[in-house]
N, C-alpha and C positions, 0 to 999 in steps of 0.2 A: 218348423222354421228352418228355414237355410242358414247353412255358414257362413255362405259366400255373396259377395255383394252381386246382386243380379240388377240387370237391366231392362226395360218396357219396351219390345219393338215398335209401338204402335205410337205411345206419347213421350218415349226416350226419359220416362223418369225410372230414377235408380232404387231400388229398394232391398231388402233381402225374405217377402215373402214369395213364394212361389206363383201368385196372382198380383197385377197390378193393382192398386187400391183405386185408381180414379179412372180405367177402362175396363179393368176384367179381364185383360187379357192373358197368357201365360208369359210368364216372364224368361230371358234365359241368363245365363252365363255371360262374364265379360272378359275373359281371361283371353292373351295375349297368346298365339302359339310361340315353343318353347324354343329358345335359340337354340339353332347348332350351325357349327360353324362349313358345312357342308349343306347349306341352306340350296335346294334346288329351287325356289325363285325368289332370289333374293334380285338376280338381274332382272324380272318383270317388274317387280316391286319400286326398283328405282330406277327403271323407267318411265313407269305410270307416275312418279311422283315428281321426275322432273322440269315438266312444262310448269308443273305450280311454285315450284323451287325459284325457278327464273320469272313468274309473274309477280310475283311478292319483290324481286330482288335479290334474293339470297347467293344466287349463282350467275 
């Protein structure tokens, strides 16, 4: 049994064993990469998320 809460790429349900129970598939990791503040693409990142930023409204 896993530690860690895993995730189903195929039916996106969450679990923590190492197979999804309702496809079979292998499950992975949901973990966020870890800040730093010398992030080399942090400028791609909020670029790719700007056009959604402004269709919501936010900006």
């Amino acid at each position: 049994m896993a530690k860690h809460i895993l995730k189903c790429p195929q039916c996106r349900i969450y679990t923590l064993k190492n197979l999804c129970s309702s496809c079979g598939v292998a499950t992975s990791q949901i973990k966020p990469p870890k800040y730093s503040p010398e992030d080399p693409y942090g400028d791609y990142r909020r670029k790719a998320k700007y056009p959604d930023l402004v269709a919501q409204g936010l900006l």
